[in-house]
C-alpha positions, 0 to 999 in steps of 0.5 A: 486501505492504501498502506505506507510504511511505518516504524518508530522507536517505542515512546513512553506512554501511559498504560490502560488508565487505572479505575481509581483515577477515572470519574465515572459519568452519571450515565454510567453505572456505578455497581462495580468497578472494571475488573479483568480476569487474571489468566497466563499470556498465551503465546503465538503457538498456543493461540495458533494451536487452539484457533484463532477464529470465532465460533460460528455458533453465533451470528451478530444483527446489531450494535448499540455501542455509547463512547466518550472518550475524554479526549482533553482529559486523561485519553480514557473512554466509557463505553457501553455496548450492546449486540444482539445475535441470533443463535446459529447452533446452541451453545453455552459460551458467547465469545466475542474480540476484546483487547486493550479494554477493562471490562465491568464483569457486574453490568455484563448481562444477557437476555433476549429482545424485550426481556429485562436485564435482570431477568436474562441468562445467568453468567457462571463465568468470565474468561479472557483468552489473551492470546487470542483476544477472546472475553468468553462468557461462560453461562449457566444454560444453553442458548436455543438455535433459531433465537436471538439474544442481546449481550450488553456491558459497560467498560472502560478503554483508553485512547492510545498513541499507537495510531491503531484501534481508538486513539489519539493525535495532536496538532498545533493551531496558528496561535500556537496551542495544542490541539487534540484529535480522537480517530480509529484505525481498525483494519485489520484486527483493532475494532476490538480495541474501542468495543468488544465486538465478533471483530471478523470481517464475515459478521457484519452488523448494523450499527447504531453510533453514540459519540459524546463530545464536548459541545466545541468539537465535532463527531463524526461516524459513518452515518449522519448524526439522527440528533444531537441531546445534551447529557444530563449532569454533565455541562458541556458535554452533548451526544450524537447519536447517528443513524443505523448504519447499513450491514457492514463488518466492523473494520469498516466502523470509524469515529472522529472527534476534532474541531476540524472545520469543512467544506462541503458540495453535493454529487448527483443531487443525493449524496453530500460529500464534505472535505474536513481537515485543521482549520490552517489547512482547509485551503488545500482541501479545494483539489480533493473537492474537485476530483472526489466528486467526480471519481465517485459519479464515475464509480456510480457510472462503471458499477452501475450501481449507486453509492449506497450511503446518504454522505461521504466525508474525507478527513485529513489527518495529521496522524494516521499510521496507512495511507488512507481507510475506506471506512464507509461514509467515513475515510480517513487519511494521512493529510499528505494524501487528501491536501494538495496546494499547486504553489507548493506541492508536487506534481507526484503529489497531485498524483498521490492525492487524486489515486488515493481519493480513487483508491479508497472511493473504489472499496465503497462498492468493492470491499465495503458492499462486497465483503471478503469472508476472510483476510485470505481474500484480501487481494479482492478488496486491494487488488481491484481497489487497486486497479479501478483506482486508475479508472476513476483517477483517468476519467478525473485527470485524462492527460495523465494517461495513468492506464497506460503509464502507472498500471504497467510500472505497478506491473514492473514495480511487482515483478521484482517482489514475485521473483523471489522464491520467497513470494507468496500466492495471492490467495493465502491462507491466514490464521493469526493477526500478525499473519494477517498484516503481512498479506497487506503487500505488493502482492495483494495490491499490484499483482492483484491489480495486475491479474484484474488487468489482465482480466479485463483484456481477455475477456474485453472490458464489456464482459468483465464490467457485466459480471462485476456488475452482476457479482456487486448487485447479487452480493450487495450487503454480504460477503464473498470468496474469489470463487463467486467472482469468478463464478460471475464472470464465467456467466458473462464470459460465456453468455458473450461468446468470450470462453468456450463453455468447457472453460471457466475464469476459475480454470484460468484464474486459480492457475495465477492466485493459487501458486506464487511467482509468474512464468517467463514464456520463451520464444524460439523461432524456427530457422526460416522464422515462419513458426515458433516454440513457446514454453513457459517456467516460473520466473526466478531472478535467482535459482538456489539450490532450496528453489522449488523446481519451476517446471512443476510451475504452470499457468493459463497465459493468454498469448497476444503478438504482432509482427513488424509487416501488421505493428498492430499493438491494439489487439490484446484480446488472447488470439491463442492460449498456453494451458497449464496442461502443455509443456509447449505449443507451436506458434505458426504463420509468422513472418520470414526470418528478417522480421520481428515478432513482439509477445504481449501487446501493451504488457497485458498479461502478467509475464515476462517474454524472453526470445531467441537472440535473433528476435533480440537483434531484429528487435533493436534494430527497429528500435534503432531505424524507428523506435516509434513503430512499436507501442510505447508501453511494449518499448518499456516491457522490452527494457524491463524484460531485457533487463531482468531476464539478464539479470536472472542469466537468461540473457547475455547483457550484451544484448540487454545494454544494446537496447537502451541504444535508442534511448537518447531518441526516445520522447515518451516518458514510459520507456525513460522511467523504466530504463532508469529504473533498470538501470538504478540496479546496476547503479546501485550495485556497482557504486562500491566498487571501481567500476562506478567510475566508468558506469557514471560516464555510459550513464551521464552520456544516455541521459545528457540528450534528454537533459538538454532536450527538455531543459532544467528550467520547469514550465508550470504550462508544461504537460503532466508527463513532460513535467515528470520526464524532466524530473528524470532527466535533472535528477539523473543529471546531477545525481551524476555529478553534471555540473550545469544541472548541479550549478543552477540546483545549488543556486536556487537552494541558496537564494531560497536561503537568502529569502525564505518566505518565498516558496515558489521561488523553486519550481514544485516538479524540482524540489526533490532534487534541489533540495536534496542535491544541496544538501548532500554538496553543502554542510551544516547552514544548508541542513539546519535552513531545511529543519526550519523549513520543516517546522515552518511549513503547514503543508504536510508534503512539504514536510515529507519531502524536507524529511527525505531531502534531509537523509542526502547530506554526506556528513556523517556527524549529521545523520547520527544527530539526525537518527537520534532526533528521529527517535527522539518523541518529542524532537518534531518528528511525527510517529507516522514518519519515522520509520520514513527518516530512519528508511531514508538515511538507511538509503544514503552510503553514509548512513546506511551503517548507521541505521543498520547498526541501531536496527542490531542493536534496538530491534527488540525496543523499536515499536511497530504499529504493524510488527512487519514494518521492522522487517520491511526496515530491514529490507530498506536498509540492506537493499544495495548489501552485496557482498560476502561479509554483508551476507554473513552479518545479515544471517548472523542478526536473524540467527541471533534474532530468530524468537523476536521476528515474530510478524515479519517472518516473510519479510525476513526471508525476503531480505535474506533472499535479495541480499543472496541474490545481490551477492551472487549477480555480482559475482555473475555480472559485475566483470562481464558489464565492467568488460562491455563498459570498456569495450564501448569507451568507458572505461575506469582505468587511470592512465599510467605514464 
């Protein structure tokens, strides 16, 4: 799953349809009506404290599961069920997942294969555990281990606008009539919601999928349908029935039902892949159909290994609550991330498209074929996802160089996440389902996408494809823990000479997914220069007196260098190892002391590099002479590590600012969005405080070189990362107040006012800062014009970009209208993107109050789709908070708020820890850097005659 944020404020909403307003369908049994066992509501301790886990006394084989959900009537579902499991070890409970269901305690019945209903297990009594979501049945005799047993009930369900388990979307057609879809979102935790199921990810089953549908709209599963009948007394109203599915765990099971329309090809002869989306949108479907196919012949290609299913259908959604679902046959996305139209989307949003087709086509093999046997694991379905994604998006779009632009500002974009103290391992341990949800992070999606790269470099790409391959085909079908892989990739590594047979991947790796954080390795060089100490700790950018201690902190690093007489930035295979056992090793043989020495090639492994300070000098020096005798990528780990090791006071600033003296020469665009990215920390920090001023000028002179280099005037002919690098350059430009770049952006806004219905009138690469730069110089005319286009535009990247544009104005009055409209249901603002609007008003200086007091005063009535999107709200809004009072405010909320943070408790500590962070680097470097602004002519002060 590629995951979003998402939050909004509680809507009204019906609750579980009560069972005298519902017709029962003559395929339904009439003998009782839905009935629930009234037990108390068990709490987050209890249910902790008595396990969240299945038994594993039961195993399941297969599912007959027959919906239909009366998705034009009154969103309720009838449901029958049926699971047949063999029995593992005897017991007299069966105990399945249930939530948001009312079952029909008559028609609930057990017996074994070929056995009549009425015949089976007598059933002494129901329970439903709350809690936990568990529907017990308690029966009167044991079930016999080594047989098999069929449990089947019929119960009724409701399709709800949560956008989790089954539910509901709409959308509004061309000639202006609301359309209703049904889809489901089941991952982590909510297939239990559509059909009582063992709802882990361990027991996978077969699957056999009856959908009934009005005969005018269209289902789909994750098999093709085997036949389509009618149902009897019911005029209108047809059943699909799909094939038996493969064995599969049942987050990976979806259903839709809309009147979308497809397109549609086929990949190597055997696997068709359909396109499905609104019928006003499918022109913007035909990119999605270029690069799907190509990146799921490149998987079949790296895997070795073909895609196991006879189709492949990608739906665009106008609701989803993530990014997008792997369901197998079956993904689901958000319609910004499957829909791209080159007049009008971005390039970042061609880029999102094509990396979330890859992303989601990736889990087919891993993930889906190889399972996880808990959420504990999740860095193995997310962080290889992850990582492979870039493969498939580099063999679809080559010139975008992903592997060398996108892997490394994942790699810096994590960094900043894992410095915490309030990180977490990669391999944790989860119990509860708020716990699992909050696992889906950077963690499990770009530091595990990290460590699989660094992987691939130390055991070179042949090695690491052998045992992947070797660890897919001996697990196909089945499930597995980090130790399997790692146990595959020993064999090849060892089989290819690539380890010593007395080291194993596990020695490496349980060094770096079994501990949080990631080391900072210090380079001393000796007086001469020919050898160096290196030593290691855990990378911290702040240290409090509650921080673990970081020597305690060790890991395997695989170590690569080069020296300035080689410049060899290609090999990145280890040439030597630190162990977790070594307190230093002694690097020996490098060059006199006037030449530098540069660690990590290419940022392939997962760490920071900080040297003495001559190695700094003699560093940017050549950086100064020729910056392009180092690899580009190491240019840009030279900023980040530059900048953060200062930032963590490991560094002098002196030292770090001095690097960014090339910048005006530099021409690739790795370097140049890392630098700004540092950069926009210190930025962000000193805007409240007078020496913004002199910050602005050092800021505008490092990036007028390169604004007047690449020009403000977009090339649609112009490479991918030219395109980008300008977007850096103009953005900065009149973010900064240049008044060439702001003249010719408030320019163009204006004359698309004047004629609106010309949409290429700016180019796509620009539009964030066209739009956003008027808005914030302009006043209410320029607002209101962006709201029409909004509600005008049927490209769903349109409107996310006119949603943030929005949140620029400086005009207070219109931020408070704005968050009221934004928590409004029935304003035009979908759910799946208020927690965006609210994120992005929490990020203008006007606004950022305003959000913050509404998060005070509403936390208890905002509703989440995942609890922890309150916490990560939270984290948005006070970001830039860096002062004492801001902190004593902050502390007094989660003090206030302590029994209501269930679900976000990590991103709470975060928030706690970088508002900490923020309040002590200021006080360490807010006068040091105001001091070297002075002492290089920027200076802030007025002068006094």
């Amino acid at each position: 799953m590629l995951l979003f944020a998402l939050l909004i404020l509680s809507h009204t909403t019906q609750g579980l349809p009560n069972a005298d307003d519902v017709t029962t369908p003559p395929w339904a049994s009439t003998e009782s009506q839905p009935t629930t066992t009234d037990v108390p509501v068990t709490t987050r301790d209890e249910a902790d404290d008595l396990g969240i886990r299945l038994p594993s006394s039961l195993k399941p084989l297969h599912y007959l599961v027959k919906l239909q959900p009366f998705i034009n009537g009154n969103f309720s579902i009838f449901g029958y069920m049926e699971v047949e499991m063999e029995v593992l070890e005897p017991t007299s409970k069966i105990t399945l997942h249930m939530a948001d269901i009312i079952t029909k305690n008559d028609t609930i019945k057990v017996y074994t294969p070929g056995q009549a209903t009425g015949q089976g297990m007598r059933i002494k009594k129901h329970e439903y555990d709350h809690g936990r979501q568990f529907y017990i049945a308690h029966l009167k005799k044991e079930l016999q281990k080594g047989r098999k047993y069929i449990l089947s009930m019929e119960f009724l369900g409701y399709l709800n606008d949560k956008l989790h388990g089954f539910y509901r979307s709409t959308y509004m057609d061309a000639d202006g009539n609301t359309r209703n879809v049904a889809v489901t979102q089941f991952q982590a935790t909510d297939a239990r919601r559509a059909f009582p199921c063992f709802d882990e990810p361990a027991l996978k089953a077969i699957f056999e999928i009856h959908l009934a549908r009005e005969s005018w709209m269209t289902t789909l599963s994750n098999m093709p349908i085997a036949e389509t009948v009618p149902i009897v007394g019911q005029e209108g109203w047809v059943w699909d029935r799909y094939e038996k599915s493969v064995p599969m765990s049942t987050y990976l099971v979806a259903f839709v039902v809309s009147d979308f329309v497809q397109i549609n090809t086929t990949v190597n002869d055997n696997v068709v892949l359909r396109v499905w989306a609104r019928r006003e949108a499918i022109d913007q479907a035909q990119y999605a159909m270029k690069v799907g196919p190509k990146i799921l012949s490149f998987f079949e290609e790296y895997f070795d290994l073909p895609f196991p299913l006879p189709k492949m259908d990608m739906v665009a959604l106008p609701d989803f609550s993530a990014g997008a679902m792997e369901n197998w046959g079956l993904i689901t996305y958000r319609e910004k991330y499957l829909m791209y139209i080159p007049e009008v989307s971005t390039p970042e949003s061609r880029a999102s498209v094509t990396e979330t087709i890859s992303h989601e086509l990736a889990h087919q093999w891993f993930g889906n074929l190889v399972t996880p046997v808990w959420w504990d694991d999740l860095w193995l379905n997310e962080g290889f996802a992850t990582y492979i994604s870039l493969l498939g998006v580099d063999r679809a779009e080559p010139t975008w160089k992903v592997l060398e632009t996108s892997a490394i500002q994942g790699v810096h974009g994590v960094f900043d996440l894992d410095s915490l103290e309030s990180s977490h391992k990669i391999s944790i341990r989860v119990n509860h389902p708020d716990d699992i949800t909050e696992v889906f992070d950077g963690i499990s999606y770009q530091k595990g996408a990290s460590i699989i790269r660094m992987m691939t470099h130390y055991l070179t790409e042949a090695t690491f494809r052998k045992g992947l391959t070797n660890y897919l085909k001996s697990l196909a079908y089945k499930n597995a823990v980090q130790d399997d892989l790692w146990k595959y990739l020993t064999l090849a590594a060892h089989e290819d000479g690539i380890l010593p047979q007395n080291v194993t991947v596990k020695m490496i790796m349980d060094t770096w997914t079994l501990q949080k954080g990631y080391p900072v390795i210090h380079v001393k060089r000796s007086l001469d220069g020919t050898s160096a100490i290196l030593t290691q700790e855990r990378f911290l950018v702040e240290r409090s007196t509650n921080s673990s201690n970081s020597t305690d902190y060790k890991w395997w690093v695989p170590l690569t260098y080069t020296t300035q007489s080689e410049a060899n930035f290609n090999q990145t295979q280890a040439k030597l190892w630190m162990k977790d056992s070594e307190d230093y090793i002694i690097v020996l043989s490098l060059p006199p002391t006037d030449q530098w020495v540069i660690f990590n090639l290419q940022e392939t492994g997962y760490y920071r590099v900080n040297y003495d300070d001559h190695n700094w000098n003699l560093i940017i020096q050549q950086l100064k002479k020729d910056h392009r005798v180092i690899n580009p990528i190491n240019r840009a780990q030279i900023i980040d590590d530059a900048m953060s090791v200062a930032k963590a006071g490991r560094l002098s600033y002196d030292i770090a600012i001095d690097v960014y003296a090339y910048l005006r020469n530099e021409e690739e665009y790795l370097p140049w969005a890392t630098g700004v990215s540092e950069l926009t920390y210190i930025e962000t920090m000193f805007k409240r405080r007078s020496g913004y001023g002199a910050l602005k000028r050092y800021l505008l002179d490092l990036v007028l070189p390169v604004y007047e280099a690449v020009g403000f005037d977009d090339k649609i002919e112009d490479p991918y990362l030219e395109q980008k690098k300008r977007k850096i350059a103009v953005n900065w430009a009149c973010k900064l107040g240049h008044k060439d770049c702001l003249g010719k952006a408030l320019t163009l806004y204006r004359q698309w006012m004047g004629n609106a219905d010309n949409t290429s009138l700016i180019s796509p690469n620009l539009k964030w800062t066209v739009y956003c730069r008027a808005i914030e110089e302009g006043g209410e005319a320029e607002w209101d014009f962006a709201w029409d286009q909004y509600l005008r535009t049927n490209v769903a990247s349109e409107k996310t970009l006119l949603l943030a544009a929005m949140a620029c104005t400086k005009e207070a009055w219109i931020l408070s209208r704005y968050l009221d409209m934004a928590i409004n249901p029935v304003s035009g603002i979908r759910l799946q993107d208020v927690g965006n609007v609210l994120r992005s008003i929490g990020y203008n200086d006007v606004g950022r109050s305003l959000v913050w007091n509404y998060l005070k005063l509403n936390w208890n009535d905002i509703y989440t789709f995942k609890k922890r999107r309150r916490g990560e709200l939270m984290k948005s809004i006070t970001y830039n908070f860096n002062t004492k009072q801001e902190l004593q405010e902050v502390l007094s909320f989660l003090r206030r708020r302590k029994v209501s943070l269930e679900g976000n408790q990590r991103n709470v500590q975060q928030v706690e820890e970088k508002v900490r962070n923020n309040v002590a680097w200021m006080d360490a470097n807010y006068d040091v850097i105001v001091q070297w602004l002075e002492e290089n002519g920027y200076s802030s002060k007025l002068r006094i005659t």
